[in-house]
SETITOR-360468 format. One record per atom (N, C-alpha, C): z, y, x; residue in one letter. Coordinates in pm, whole numbers, plus 50000, padded with zeros to 5 digits. Atoms other than C-alpha are relative to their C-alpha. Last residue first. Layout:
% residues N
ZYXA
...
***
This chain:
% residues 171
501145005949914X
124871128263197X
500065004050155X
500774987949897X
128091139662973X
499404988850112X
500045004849841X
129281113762691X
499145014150097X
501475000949952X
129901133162352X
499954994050157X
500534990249912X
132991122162218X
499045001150055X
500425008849902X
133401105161883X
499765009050129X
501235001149954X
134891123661614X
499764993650123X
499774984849875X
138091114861504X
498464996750028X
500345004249845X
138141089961178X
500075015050062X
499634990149937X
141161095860891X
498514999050164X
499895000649906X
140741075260606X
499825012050083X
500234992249901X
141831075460259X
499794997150166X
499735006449904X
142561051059961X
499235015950083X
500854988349875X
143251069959673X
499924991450116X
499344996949844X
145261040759475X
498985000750041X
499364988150014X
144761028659100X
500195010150153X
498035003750006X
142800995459160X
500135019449968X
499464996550161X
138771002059085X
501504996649967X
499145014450094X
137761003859440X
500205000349891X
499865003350184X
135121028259506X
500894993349976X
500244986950078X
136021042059826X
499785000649862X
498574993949991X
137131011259997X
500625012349920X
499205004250102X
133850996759958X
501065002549949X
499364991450056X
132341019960226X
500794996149813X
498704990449957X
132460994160500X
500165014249869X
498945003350036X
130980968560294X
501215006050057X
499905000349900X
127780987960209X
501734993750028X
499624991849987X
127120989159831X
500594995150154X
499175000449965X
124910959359715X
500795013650074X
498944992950117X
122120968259542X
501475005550025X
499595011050109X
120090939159739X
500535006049852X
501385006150079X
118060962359940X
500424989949911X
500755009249953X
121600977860025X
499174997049964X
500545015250041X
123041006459861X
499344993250114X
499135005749800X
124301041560066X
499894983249931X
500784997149890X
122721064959784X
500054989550135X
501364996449989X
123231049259467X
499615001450146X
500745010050034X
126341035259539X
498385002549996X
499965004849910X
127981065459647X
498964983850051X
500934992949902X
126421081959399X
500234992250109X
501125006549981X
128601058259153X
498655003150064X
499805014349942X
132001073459263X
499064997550012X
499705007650086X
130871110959198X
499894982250048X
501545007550076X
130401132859514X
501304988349868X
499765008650092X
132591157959668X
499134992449913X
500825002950065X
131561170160041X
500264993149881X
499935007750109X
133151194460214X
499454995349935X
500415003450130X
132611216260536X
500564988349911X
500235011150015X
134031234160780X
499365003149898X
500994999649983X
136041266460963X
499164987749943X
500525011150052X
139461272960884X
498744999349946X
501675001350051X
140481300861087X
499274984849941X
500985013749915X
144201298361200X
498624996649907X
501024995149922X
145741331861094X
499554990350129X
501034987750000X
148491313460919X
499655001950089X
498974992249894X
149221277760898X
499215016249975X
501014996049951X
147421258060584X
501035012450065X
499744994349926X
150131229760392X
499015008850171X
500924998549888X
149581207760153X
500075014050092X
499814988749957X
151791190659925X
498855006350151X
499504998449881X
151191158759776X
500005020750001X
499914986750002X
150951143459440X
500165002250151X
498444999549998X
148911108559473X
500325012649995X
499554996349867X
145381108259431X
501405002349956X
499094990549983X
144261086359171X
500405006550125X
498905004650022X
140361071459216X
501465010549929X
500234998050138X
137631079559408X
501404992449971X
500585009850127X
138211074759809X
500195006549870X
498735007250132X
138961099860051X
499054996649886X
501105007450090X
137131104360427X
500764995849880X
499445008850173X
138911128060624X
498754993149918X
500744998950133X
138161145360965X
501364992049914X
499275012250132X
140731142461283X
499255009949844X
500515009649979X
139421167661573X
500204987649934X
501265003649913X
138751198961437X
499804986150081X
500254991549932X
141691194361184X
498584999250116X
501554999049965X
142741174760889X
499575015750126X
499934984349928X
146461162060886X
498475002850013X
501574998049888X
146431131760642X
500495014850073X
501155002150042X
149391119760400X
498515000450092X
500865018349952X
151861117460589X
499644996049948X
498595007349990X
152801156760550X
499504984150076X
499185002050179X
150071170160391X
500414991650017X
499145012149945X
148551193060732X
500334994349845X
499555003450174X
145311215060657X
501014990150054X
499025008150000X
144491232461050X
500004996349859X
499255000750115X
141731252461183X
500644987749953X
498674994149918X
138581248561365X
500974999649905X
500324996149865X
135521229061303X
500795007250030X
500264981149969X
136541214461003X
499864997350092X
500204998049830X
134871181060850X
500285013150013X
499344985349940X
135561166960523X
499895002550126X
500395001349855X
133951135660311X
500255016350050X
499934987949915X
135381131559980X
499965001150109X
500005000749874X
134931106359670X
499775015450092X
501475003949938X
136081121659376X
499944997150124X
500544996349873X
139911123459268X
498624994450055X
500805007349976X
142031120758956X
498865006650170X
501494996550074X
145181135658956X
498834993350051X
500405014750049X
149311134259062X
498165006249944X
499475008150089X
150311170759112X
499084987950036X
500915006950109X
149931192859405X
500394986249938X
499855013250092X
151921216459545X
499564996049963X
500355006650166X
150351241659764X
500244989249972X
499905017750058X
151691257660093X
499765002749870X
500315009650151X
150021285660231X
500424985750023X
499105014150009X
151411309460550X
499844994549860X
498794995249938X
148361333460502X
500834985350030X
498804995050074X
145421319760481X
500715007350087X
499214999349939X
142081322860703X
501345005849905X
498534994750053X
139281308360532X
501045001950079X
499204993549915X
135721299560609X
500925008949947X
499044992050015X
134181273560381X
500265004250132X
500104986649857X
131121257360313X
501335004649969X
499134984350014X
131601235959981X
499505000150171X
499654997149925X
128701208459910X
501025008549983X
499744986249950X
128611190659586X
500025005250148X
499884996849862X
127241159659455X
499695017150072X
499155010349964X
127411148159061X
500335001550167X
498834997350108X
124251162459014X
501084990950028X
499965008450093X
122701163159317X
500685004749899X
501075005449929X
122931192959627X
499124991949856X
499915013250036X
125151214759415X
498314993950053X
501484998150048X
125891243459675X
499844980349873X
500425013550074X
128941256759721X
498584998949930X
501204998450042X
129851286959916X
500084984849982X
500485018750014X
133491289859978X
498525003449935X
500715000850113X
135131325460122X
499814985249969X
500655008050006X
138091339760304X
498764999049878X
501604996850001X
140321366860375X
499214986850016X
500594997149884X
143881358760268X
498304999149993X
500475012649908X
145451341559984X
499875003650132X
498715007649959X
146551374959792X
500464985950064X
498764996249921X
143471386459860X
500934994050015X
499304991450055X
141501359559588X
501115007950172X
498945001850055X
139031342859765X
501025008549996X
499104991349935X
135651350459736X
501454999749993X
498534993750025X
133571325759613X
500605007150059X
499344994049873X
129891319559628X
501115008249963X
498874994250011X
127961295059405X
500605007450129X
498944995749884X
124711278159476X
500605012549949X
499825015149895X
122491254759251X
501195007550059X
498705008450007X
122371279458991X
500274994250055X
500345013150050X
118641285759030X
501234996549954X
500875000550134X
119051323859054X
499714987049976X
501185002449934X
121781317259323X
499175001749875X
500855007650023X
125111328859185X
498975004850066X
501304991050052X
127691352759287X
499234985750037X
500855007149977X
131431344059201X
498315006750014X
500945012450023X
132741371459017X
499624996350077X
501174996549955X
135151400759160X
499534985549948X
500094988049938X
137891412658930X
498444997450113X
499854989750082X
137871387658660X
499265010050074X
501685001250029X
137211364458967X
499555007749844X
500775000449909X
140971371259111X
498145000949965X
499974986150059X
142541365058751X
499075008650074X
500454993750114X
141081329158772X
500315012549992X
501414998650002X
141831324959101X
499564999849902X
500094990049915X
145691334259086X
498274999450012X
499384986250053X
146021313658793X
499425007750093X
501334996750141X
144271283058943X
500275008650000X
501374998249862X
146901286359287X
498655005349902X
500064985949990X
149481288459014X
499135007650033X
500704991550112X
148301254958861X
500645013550042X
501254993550043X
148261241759193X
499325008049869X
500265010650048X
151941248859274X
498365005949960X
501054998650124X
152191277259524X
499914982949932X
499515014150003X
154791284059851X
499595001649829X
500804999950121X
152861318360032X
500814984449948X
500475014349990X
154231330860351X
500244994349820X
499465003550130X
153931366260429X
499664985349972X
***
C-alpha cells in the first residue's frame, strides 16, 4: 500500500496514533520513545535530549510506500546518518548508507520526500539550535569554525550538504 501524505496529515495521523499508545518516558524526561503509528509501518524513534536545545532521534523504521509533502518552514541545524535504508527528495538530497546530510538553520524550502517500502531505515539524527553550534565547535577566540559557517548563515536559504563516508583502508 503506498502512502502520498502532506505533513500536516502525517501530524494528524501521529497525534491520533499516541492517543492510543503514548510515547514512554524516561523518569528524568530526557528520553522519549515513539511508536509509529501502523498505518506508516513498523517502526520506532527514541529521542534523547542530550542539551537543551540538542536532540538525538534513534530510529528504525520500515514504511510502507511513503511520500510526504512538505511545506516551506523553519529548520534547525541537522546532522544524519543511516545505516541502511533509503529517504530520496528529489534534488534536494538522497540520504542513504552511503551519502549522510548535514542541514543548515534557517528556511527549508518545501520538498517532498520520499521512503521506499520494506527498506529498513536504520540511523541516527541530530537537531541542535543554531547558537549550540557555536557554543560547542568555537575557537579559543569565539570564533565559530570556518567550515561550519554555512550552517548558521543569517540569509534566508537552508544550505545543505551531502558528505559520503570515508572508506576504511584495509592493512
Amino acid at each position: 500500500m503506498s502512502l502520498e501524505l502532506t505533513e500536516q496529515a502525517e501530524a494528524e495521523i501521529w497525534a491520533e496514533a499516541e492517543q492510543h499508545c503514548p510515547p514512554a518516558n524516561s523518569s528524568d524526561r530526557l528520553e522519549t520513545i515513539y511508536t509509529v503509528p501502523p498505518l506508516l509501518g513498523p517502526a520506532y524513534y527514541h529521542i534523547i535530549e542530550l542539551y537543551p536545545g540538542l536532540e538525538l532521534f534513534i530510529f528504525n523504521k520500515t514504511y510502507r510506500d511513503l511520500t510526504v509533502c512538505g511545506l516551506e518552514k523553519d529548520h534547525l541545524v541537522q546532522f544524519k546518518v543511516q545505516l541502511s535504508g533509503v529517504e530520496d527528495s528529489g534534488d534536494h538530497v538522497l540520504i542513504n548508507a552511503a551519502q549522510s546530510y548535514v542541514g543548515g538553520s534557517r528556511i527549508q524550502r518545501s520538498l517532498t520526500v520520499f521512503s521506499p517500502q520494506s527498506q529498513p531505515q536504520v540511523g541516527v539524527d541530530i537537531h541542535m539550535l543554531p547558537h549550540l553550534l557555536r557554543q560547542f565547535f568555537a575557537t579559543p577566540t569565539g570564533e565559530l569554525l570556518a567550515e561550519l559557517q554555512p550552517l548558521v548563515q543569517k540569509n534566508n536559504c537552508n544550505g545543505c550538504f551531502h558528505p559520503k563516508p570515508q572508506q576504511q583502508c584495509e592493512q
